[in-house]
C-alpha positions in Angstrom: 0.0 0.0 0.0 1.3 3.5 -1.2 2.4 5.7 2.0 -0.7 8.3 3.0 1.1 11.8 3.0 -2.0 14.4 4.4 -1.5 17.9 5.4 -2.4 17.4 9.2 -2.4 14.0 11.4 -5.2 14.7 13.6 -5.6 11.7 16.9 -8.3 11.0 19.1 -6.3 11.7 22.6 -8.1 9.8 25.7 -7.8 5.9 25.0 -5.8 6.2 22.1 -2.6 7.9 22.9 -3.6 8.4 26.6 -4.0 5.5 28.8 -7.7 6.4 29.6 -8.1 4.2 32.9 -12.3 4.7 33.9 -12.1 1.4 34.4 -9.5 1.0 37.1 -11.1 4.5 39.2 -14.2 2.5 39.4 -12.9 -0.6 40.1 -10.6 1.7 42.6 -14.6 2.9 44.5 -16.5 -0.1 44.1 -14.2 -2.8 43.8 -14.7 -4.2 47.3 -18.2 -4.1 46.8 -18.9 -5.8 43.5 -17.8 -9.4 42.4 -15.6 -9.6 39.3 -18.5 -10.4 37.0 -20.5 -7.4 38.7 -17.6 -5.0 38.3 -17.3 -5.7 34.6 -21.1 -5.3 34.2 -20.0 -1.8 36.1 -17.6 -0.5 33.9 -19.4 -1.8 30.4 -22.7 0.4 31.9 -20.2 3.2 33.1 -18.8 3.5 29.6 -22.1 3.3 27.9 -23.7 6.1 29.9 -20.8 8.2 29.2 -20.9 8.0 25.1 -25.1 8.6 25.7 -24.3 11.8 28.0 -22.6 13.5 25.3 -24.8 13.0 22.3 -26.8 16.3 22.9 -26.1 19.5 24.2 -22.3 20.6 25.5 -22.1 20.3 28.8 -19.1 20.6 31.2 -17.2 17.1 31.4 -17.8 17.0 35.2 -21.1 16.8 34.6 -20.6 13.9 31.8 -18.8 12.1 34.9 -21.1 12.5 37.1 -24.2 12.0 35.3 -23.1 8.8 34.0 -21.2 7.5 37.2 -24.7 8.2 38.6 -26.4 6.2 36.3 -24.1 3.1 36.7 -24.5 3.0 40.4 -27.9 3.3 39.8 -28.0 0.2 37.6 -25.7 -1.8 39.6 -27.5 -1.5 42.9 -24.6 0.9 44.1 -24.3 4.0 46.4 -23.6 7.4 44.5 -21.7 9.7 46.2 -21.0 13.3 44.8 -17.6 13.0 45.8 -16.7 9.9 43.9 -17.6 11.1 40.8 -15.4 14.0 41.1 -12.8 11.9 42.7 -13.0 10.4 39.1 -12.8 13.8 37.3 -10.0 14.9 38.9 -7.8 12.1 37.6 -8.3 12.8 34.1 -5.3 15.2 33.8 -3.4 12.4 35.8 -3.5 10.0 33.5 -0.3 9.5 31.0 0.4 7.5 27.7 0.4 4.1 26.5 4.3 2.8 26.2 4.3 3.0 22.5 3.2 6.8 22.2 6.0 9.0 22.8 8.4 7.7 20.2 6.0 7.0 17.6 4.6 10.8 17.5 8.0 11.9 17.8 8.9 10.5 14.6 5.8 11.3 12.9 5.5 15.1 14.0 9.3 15.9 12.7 7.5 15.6 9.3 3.9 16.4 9.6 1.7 18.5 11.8 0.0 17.3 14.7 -3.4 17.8 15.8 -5.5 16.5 18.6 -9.2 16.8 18.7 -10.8 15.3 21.9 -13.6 14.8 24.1 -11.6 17.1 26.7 -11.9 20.7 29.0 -9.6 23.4 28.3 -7.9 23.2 32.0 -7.5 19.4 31.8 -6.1 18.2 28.8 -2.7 20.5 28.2 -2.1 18.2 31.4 -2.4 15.0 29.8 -0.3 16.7 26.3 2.5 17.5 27.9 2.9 13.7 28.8 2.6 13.0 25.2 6.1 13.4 24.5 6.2 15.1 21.3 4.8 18.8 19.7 1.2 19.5 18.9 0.4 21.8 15.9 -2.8 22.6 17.6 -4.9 20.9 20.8 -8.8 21.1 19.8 -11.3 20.3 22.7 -15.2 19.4 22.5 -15.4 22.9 24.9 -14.0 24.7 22.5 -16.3 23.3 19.8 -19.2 22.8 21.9 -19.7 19.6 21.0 -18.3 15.9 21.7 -17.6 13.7 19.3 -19.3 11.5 17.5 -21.0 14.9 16.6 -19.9 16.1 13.4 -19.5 19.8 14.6 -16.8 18.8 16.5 -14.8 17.7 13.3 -16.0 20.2 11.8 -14.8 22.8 14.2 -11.0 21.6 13.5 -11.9 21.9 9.6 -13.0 25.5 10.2 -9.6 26.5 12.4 -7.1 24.6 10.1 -8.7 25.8 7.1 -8.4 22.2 5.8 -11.2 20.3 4.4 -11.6 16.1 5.1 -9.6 15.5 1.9 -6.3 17.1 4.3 -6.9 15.1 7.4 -5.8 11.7 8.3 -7.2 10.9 11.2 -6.2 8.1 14.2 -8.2 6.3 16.9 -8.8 3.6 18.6 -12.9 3.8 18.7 -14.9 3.6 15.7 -17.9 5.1 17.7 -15.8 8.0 18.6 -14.2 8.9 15.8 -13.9 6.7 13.2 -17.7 6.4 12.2 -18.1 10.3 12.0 -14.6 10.4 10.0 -16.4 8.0 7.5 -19.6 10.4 7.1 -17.8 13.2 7.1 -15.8 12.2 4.0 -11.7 11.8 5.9 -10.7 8.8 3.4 -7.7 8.3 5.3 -8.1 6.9 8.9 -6.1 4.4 11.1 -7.7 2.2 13.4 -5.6 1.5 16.9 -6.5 -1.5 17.7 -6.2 -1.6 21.4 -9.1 -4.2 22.0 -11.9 -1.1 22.8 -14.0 -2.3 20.1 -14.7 -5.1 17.2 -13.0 -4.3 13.9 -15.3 -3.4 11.6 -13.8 -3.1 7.7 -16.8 -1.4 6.3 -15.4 2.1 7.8 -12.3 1.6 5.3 -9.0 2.1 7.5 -5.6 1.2 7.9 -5.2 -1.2 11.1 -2.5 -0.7 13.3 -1.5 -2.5 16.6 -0.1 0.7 18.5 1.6 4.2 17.3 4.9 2.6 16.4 3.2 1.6 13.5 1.8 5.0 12.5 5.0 6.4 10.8 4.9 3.2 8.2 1.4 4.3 7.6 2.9 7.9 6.1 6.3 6.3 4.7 8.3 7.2 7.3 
């Protein structure tokens, strides 16, 4: 396959270059209170409410937290408490990336420009970037857009401030519901799946697989 060359790499950031650990915070709360079959039924719930809190309006990502945490417990037969949800909130920014990040970017962004769009808040994720290990053209947050993804107007906020159209971007996941879906509709031909065992593969989205980011330079020929 002939190398993809676009104008701007843009990445999902939480899951697939940062190591995006919901799961272990809740197992952290309610671990000693749910069985290991309960606990996964936990964090599968957990996840699910948060993609279904962000599908309408913009709201802060606190409240995504909360809201969704509140609706697991709820599910699960467990005690909410305000404070654990924000317990979980505040280790966002903590959170680092996965062992085959850094050096991957690094190679990639000596050639081509950078770009993150993500499900983030302004004051949290320059936290999590600066862990990243290489430079960032620009950083692109669903508060700035005022939207999440899957919406489109988040992707289309980054067209608008790059002054790039889908035909410029190649963009890199690890979620198809996320990202790679909207990318699709949207019209980005190029996209790389990460596949770091979120979700099924599913070919009809057209992408390039790769296992982690060291693969990502092969993808543009370097």
């Amino acid at each position: 396959m002939a190398p993809i060359r676009p104008k701007y790499i843009s990445f999902d950031c939480y899951g697939t270059l940062i190591n995006f650990d919901m799961a272990g915070a809740a197992r952290d709360l309610y671990g000693d209170r749910l069985d290991a079959q309960a606990m996964d039924k936990f964090i599968r719930n957990f996840s699910a409410y948060r993609l279904d809190e962000i599908m309408g309006a913009w709201k802060p990502y606190a409240d995504v937290v909360h809201n969704s945490l509140s609706r697991a417990c709820k599910a699960n037969g467990v005690t909410f408490k305000e404070e654990d949800a924000q317990m979980v909130y505040e280790r966002v920014p903590t959170w680092g990336p996965h062992a085959d990040v850094p050096a991957g970017l690094a190679k990639v962004a000596k050639e081509i420009p950078l770009v993150i769009l993500s499900n983030a808040m302004n004051a949290q994720i320059m936290s999590n970037v600066e862990k990243l290990g290489a430079p960032f053209h620009k950083v692109y947050t669903a508060e700035q857009a005022q939207a999440y993804k899957p919406r489109f107007q988040a992707f289309e906020y980054m067209f608008d401030m790059l002054g790039c159209g889908p035909e410029d971007m190649l963009h890199v996941s690890s979620s198809f519901r996320y990202d790679l879906m909207s990318a699709y509709d949207l019209g980005i031909k190029n996209k790389v799946w990460v596949n770091r065992g979120h979700e099924p593969a599913n070919p009809y989205y057209g992408y390039t697989e790769i296992a982690d980011i060291s693969g990502l330079p092969g993808v543009v020929g370097l």
